[in-house]
N, C-alpha and C positions, 0 to 999 in steps of 0.2 A: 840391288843392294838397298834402293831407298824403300821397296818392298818393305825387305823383310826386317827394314830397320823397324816402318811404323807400324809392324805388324808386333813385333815383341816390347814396342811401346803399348801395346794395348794391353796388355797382361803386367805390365809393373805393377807390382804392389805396394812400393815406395818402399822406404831406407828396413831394415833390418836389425833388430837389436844386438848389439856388440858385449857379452858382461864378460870379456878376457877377466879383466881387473874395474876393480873403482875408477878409475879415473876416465876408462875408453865406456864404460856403461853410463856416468850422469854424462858425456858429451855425448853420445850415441840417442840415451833418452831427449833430452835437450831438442835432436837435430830433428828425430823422430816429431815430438810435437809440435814443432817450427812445421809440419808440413801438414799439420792435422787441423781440419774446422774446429772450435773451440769447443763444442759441445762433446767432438770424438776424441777432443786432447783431455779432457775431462774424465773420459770413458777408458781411456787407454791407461792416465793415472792408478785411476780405482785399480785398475786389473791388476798392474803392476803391484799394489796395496794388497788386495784381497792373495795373491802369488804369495805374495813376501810371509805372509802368517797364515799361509796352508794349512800346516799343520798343529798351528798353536791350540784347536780345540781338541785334541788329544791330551791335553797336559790337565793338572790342575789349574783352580785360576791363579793360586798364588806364584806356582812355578812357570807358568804363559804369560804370565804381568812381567817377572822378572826378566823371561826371555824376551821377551818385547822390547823390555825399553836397556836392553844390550844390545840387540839388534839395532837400534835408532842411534845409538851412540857408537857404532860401529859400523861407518858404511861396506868396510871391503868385505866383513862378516854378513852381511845384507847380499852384498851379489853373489858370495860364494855358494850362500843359501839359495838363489836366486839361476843361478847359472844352467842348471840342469833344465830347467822348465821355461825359461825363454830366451837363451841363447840363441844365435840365428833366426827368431821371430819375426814377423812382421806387426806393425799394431795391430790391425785387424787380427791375426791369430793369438795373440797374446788375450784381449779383448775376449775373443772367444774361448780362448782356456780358463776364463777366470770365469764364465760366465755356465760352463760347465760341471767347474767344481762347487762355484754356487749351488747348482740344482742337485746334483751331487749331496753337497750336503741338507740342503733342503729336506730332499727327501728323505735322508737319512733320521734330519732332526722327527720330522711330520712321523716316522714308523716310532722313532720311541716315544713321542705325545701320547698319539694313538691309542701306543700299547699301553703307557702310563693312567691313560683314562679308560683303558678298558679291566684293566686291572684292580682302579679303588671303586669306578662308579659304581658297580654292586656292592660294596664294604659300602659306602655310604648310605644308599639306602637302609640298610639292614640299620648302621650305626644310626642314622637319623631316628628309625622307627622306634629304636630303642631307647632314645634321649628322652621321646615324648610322653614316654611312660613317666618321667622325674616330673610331677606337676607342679606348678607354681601358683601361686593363687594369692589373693585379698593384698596387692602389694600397695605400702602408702609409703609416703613423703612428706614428713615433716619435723619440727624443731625442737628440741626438749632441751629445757635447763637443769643441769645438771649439779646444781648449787654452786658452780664456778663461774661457768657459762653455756651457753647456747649452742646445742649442736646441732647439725642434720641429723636424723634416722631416715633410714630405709626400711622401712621394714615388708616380712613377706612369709607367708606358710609354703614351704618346701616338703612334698611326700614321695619318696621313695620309691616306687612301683615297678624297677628296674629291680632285675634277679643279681645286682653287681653291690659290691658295697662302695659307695661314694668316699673320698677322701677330700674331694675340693669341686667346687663348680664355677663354670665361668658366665657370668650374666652381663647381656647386655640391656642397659635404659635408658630410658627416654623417657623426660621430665616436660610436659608440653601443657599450655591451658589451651583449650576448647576456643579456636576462632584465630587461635597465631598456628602463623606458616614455621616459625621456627622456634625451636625447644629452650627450655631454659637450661636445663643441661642434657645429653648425650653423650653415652663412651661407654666403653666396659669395666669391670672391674669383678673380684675372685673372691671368695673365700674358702676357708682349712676349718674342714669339721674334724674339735678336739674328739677322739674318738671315731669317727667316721659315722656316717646317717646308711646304717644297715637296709636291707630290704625289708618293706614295710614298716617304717618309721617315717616318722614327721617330726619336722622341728620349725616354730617359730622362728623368727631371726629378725632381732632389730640389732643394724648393721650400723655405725659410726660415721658419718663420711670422713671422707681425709680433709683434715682443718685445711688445710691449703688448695683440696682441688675443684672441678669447677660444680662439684657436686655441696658445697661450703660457700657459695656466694651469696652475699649479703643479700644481692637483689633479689635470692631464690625467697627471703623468708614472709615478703607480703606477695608472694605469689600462691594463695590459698585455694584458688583455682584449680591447679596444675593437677594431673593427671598422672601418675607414676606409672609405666607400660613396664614389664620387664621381657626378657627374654634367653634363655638357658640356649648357651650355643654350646658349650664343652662341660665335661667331667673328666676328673682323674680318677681311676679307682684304686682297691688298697695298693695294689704293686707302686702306685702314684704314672702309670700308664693313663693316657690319653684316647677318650673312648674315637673321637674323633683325631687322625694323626692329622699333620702337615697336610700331604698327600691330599687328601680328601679334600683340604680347606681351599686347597691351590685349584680345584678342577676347573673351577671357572677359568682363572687364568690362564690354565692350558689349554683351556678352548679358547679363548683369545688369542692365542700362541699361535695355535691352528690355523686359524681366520687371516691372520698377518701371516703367517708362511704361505698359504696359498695365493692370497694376492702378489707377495714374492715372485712366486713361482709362475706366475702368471704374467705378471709386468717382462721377466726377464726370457720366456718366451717368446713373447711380443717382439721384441727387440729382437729378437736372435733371426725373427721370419720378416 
């Protein structure tokens, strides 16, 4: 007997999760943790957590927000939800189911990145090659009074050389003197051609700054140094479409996405062997 007592002491896997009801699952968890090294009480949490809103990336985010925090304000509605998937568990298997669905969806998210950047990174080239036909040229930076007061101008020669007709473009500058590490001003800003800039046309453009923005700083006006750089990142054309969408602007970040999901997936591997 005392065999085969210490023999099926070898195989315990310690307490079992209970989720009958609320009250027998937080003392069931409770008891569960009390037996776990703090690092694995930690780990058993998460799982618990990552369980609980399975299913929440199915939803929209504003209807997954809401289901969220109904859930949180409702513990019996928590285990009910909860009941099916770690009822009679062990922490260790809890742990591991949570650690599954993780990769699970991991992988899931990594196939639509994927496909998402395989899908614009050619539309971006194409749309890139065609931005660079819109040329920008002889752009300056300075102040004119205007018999009230003193403004900034931008100014700069824009030509056409796209087969699309322009309706707006979006330019980014950089206001820098020769020898500073930092700009006197940097940012984007848009302008709305009355009529639209057809293919093969040019229009000069002295552009107004906004009295209030950082393109209007007093300090910019004895900065006669300063170097006006500009840079065409977007156009709208007549439909007022977007030659470059979202999509294309975000690829970086979904290669970022990438990079951090595989480290994910790698860390939670690790762990599992």
């Amino acid at each position: 007997m005392a065999a085969t007592l210490g023999l099926s002491g070898c195989f315990d896997q310690g307490s079992t999760l209970d989720a009958s009801d609320g009250a027998s699952f937080r003392n069931s968890v409770a008891q569960m943790r009390g037996e776990l090294s703090p690092l694995r009480a930690e780990a058993f949490g998460d799982a618990l957590f990552t369980l609980s809103f399975q299913d929440s990336g199915t939803f929209p985010a504003a209807e997954r927000d809401a289901s969220l925090s109904a859930l949180a304000r409702d513990p019996d509605a928590l285990v009910a939800k909860l009941r099916r998937r770690v009822d009679g568990l062990t922490a260790d298997e809890i742990i591991s189911a949570a650690r599954t669905y993780k990769l699970t969806s991991i992988e899931g998210e990594l196939t639509r990145l994927n496909g998402e950047i395989e899908r614009w990174a050619g539309y971006a080239v194409a749309a890139n090659m065609l931005l660079r036909t819109i040329a920008i040229s002889t752009p300056r930076y300075y102040w004119r009074d205007n018999g009230l007061k003193e403004r900034a101008v931008i100014e700069f020669t824009i030509v056409n050389n796209s087969p699309i007709a322009l309706k707006r473009i979006n330019l980014l500058g950089n206001l820098q003197s020769p020898g500073r590490e930092i700009p006197w001003a940097h940012g984007t800003f848009s302008y709305t051609f009355p009529g639209g800039l057809e293919p093969g046309e040019s229009q000069q453009l002295k552009l107004l700054a906004n009295t209030f923005g950082a393109w209007s700083q007093d300090a910019l006006r004895d900065a006669t140094d300063a170097e006006l750089d500009l840079t065409l990142v977007n156009v709208r054309d007549s439909h007022d479409t977007p030659l470059i969408p979202t999509e294309v602007e975000r690829l970086d970040e979904m290669r970022g996405l990438i990079g951090n999901l595989k480290a994910e997936r790698e860390a939670i591997l690790t762990a599992m062997h």
